[in-house]
C-alpha positions in Angstrom: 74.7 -37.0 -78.2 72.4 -35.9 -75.4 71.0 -38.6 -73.2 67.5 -38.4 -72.3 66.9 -38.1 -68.6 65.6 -41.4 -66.6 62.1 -41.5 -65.8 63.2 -42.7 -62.5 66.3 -41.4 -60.6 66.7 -44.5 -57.6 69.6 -42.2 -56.2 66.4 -39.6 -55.3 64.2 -41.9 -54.3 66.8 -43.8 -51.8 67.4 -40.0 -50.2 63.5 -39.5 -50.0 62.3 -42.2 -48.6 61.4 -40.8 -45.6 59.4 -38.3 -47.2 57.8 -40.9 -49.6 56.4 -43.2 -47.0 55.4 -40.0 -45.2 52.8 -39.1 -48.5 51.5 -42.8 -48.6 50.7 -42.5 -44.6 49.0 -39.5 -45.4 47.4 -41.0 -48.3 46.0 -44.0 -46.6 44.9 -41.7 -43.6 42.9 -39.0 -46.0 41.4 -42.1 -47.3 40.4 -43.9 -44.4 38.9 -41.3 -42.9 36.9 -39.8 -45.5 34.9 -44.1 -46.4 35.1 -44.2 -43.0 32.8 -40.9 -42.2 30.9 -41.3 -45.8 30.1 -44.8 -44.4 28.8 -43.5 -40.7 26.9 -40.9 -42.8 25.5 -43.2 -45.0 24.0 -45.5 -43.1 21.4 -43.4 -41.5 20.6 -41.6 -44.7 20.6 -45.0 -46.4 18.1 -46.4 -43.7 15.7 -43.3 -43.6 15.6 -43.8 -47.8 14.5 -47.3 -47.8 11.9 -46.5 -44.6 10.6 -43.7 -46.2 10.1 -44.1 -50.0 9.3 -40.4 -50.7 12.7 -39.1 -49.1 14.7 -41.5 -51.2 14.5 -39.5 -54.8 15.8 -36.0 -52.6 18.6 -38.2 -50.7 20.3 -39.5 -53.6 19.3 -35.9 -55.7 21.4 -34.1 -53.1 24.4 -36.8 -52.9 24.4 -36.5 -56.7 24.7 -33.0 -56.9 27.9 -33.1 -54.9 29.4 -35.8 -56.8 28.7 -34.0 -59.8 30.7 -30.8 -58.5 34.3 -31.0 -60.2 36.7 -31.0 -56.7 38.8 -28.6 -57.7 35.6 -26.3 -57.2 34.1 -27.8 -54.6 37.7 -27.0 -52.4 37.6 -23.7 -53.5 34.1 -23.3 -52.1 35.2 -24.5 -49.0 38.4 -23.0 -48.6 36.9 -19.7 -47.0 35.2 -21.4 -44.6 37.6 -24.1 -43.3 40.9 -22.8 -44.9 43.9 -24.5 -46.0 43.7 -27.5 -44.0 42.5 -30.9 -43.3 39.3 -30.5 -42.4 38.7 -28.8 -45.9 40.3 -32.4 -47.9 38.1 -34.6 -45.4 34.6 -32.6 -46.2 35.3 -32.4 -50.1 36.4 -36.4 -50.2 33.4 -37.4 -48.0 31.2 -35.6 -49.8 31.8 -37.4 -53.4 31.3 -41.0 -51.3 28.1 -40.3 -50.7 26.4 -41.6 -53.6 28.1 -44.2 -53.6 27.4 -45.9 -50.4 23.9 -44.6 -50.1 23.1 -46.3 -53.3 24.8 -49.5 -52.6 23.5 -49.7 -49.1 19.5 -49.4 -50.1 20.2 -51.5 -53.2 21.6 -54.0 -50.7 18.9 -54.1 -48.4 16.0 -54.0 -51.6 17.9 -57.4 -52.7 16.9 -59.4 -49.2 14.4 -61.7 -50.3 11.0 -60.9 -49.1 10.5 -64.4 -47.6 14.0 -64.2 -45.9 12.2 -61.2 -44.1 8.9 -63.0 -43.9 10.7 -66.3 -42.2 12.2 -64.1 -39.8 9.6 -62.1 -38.3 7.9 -65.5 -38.5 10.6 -66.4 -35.6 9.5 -63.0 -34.0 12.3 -61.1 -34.9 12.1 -57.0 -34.1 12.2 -54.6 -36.9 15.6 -53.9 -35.5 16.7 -57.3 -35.2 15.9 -58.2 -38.3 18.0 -55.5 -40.0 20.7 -56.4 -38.0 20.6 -60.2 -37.8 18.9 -60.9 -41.7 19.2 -57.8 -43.7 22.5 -56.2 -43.1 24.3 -59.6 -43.5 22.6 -60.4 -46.9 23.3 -56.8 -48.0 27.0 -57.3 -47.2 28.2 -58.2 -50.5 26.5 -55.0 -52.3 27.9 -52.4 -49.4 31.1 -54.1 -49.6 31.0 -53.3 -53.4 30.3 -49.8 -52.8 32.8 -48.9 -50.4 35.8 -50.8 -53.0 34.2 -48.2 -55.2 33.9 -45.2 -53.0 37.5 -46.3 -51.9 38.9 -46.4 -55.0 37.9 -43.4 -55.7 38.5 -41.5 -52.8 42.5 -42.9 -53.0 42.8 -40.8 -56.8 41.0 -38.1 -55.6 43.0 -37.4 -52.3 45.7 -36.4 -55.0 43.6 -33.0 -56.0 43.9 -32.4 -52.3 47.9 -31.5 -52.6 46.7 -28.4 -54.1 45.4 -27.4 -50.7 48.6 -29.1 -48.7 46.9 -32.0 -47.7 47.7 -34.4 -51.0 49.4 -37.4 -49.7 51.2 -38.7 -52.9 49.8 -36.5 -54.5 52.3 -33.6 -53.3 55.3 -35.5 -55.4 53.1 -35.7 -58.1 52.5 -32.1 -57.9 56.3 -31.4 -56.8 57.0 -33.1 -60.1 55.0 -31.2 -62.2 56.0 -27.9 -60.7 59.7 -28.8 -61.0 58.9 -30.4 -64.4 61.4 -33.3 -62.7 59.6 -36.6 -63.9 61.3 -38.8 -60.3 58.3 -37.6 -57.8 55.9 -37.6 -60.7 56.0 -41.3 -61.8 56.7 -41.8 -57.9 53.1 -40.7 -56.7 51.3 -41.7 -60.2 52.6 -45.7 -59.0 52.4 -44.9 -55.6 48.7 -44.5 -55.8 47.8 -47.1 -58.0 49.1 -49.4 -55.9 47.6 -48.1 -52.9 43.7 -48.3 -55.0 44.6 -51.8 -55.9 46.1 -52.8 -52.6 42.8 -51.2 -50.7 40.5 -53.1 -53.5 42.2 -56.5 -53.1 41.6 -55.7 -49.0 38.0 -55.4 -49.2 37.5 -58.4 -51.6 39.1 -60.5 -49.1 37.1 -58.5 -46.2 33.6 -59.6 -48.1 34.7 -63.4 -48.4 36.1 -63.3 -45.0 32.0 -61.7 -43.6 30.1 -64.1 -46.6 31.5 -67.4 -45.9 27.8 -68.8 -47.3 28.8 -67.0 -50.4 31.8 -69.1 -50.7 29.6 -72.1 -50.3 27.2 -71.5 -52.8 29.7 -71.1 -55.2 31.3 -74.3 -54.2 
C-alpha cells in the first residue's frame, strides 16, 4: 500500500534553513520598505487632501486606480522600465498602500474635534504646531490602523513578487509549486502568515505604546 507523501519533510527543512530564514529576511525587508515609502508618500498627499478639499476626490481617484490594477499586471507594466529587480517589487507594493494610508491619515485628522483645534489655537498654537502637537497625536489610532492594514497586505502581496525574483517566502512557495513538492509550499504559506500576524500584533502594541490616554479612557 502506497503511503501518501508528508505535507512536511523536517529532514528538508533542517538542511534549508539557511535559505528559509534568508526568504523571511527578504520578506520583512520588501515589506518594510514598501509601508515605509507608502507612509513618506502619504503624508504629504494626505495633508494637501485635507488643506485643499477640491484635490481630495483626484488623490484618492488616482490611489484607487492603482489598487484596483491586479499585481501581476501592474509588474508586467513595470518590468520594461525597471526590469527584473527590486526596484520593480518596491514601486508595485508601494503603489497598492496608497489608498490605504491616504485614507486613514485624512480620516484621522477629520476625527480631531473641532474644539480640540479651537482650544489650541486659543493657546496660540501655529497651524503647524497644531498638526503636530494636537492633530497628528489624536489621529494616531486611525493611521496606526491603516498602516496594520497596508502592512498586512503588503506581507501577502510581496509573495506575487517571486515571480519577478524578488518574492521573499514567496520563492518556496513558488519552488513548491513548480516542483509540485508540497515541503517549501506549506513552508512559505505558514511562513507568511506568521509574519502578517506577527507585524499586526507589533503595531497594536506600537498604537497603545503612542496612546497611553487611550488606555485610560478605557480604564
Amino acid at each position: 500500500m502506497a503511503v501518501a507523501d508528508p505535507w512536511i519533510r523536517w529532514d528538508w527543512v533542517r538542511r534549508h534553513g539557511h535559505d528559509i530564514e534568508a526568504a523571511a529576511r527578504q520578506h520583512v525587508e520588501l515589506t518594510a520598505v514598501a509601508v515605509g515609502i507608502g507612509l513618506l508618500i502619504s503624508f504629504p498627499l494626505a495633508l494637501g487632501a485635507r488643506r485643499w478639499r477640491f484635490l481630495e476626490a483626484p488623490i484618492l481617484g488616482v490611489a484607487g486606480v492603482l489598487y484596483t490594477i491586479p499585481s501581476l499586471a501592474l509588474f508586467a507594466l513595470l518590468v520594461p522600465w525597471t526590469g527584473l529587480t527590486r526596484v520593480t517589487a518596491e514601486v508595485g507594493l508601494v503603489s497598492y498602500t496608497l489608498l490605504i494610508l491616504v485614507r486613514n491619515i485624512v480620516t484621522g485628522l477629520d476625527g480631531v474635534p473641532e474644539e480640540v483645534r479651537e482650544s489650541a489655537q486659543g493657546m496660540g498654537f501655529s497651524r503647524r504646531r497644531q498638526l503636530v502637537r494636537v492633530e497628528l497625536q489624536l489621529a494616531v489610532p486611525a493611521i496606526i490602523a491603516g498602516v496594520r492594514v497596508a502592512t498586512v497586505t503588503t506581507v501577502g502581496l510581496v509573495t506575487v513578487t517571486a515571480l519577478i525574483g524578488e518574492g521573499g517566502l514567496g520563492s518556496l512557495i513558488l519552488e513548491g509549486l513548480i516542483r509540485d513538492f508540497r515541503t517549501p509550499l506549506v513552508v512559505g504559506l505558514v511562513g507568511s502568515v506568521v509574519l502578517a500576524v506577527a507585524a499586526d500584533v507589533v503595531l497594536l502594541a506600537l498604537e497603545r505604546l503612542l496612546t497611553p490616554w487611550a488606555r485610560v479612557g478605557r480604564a
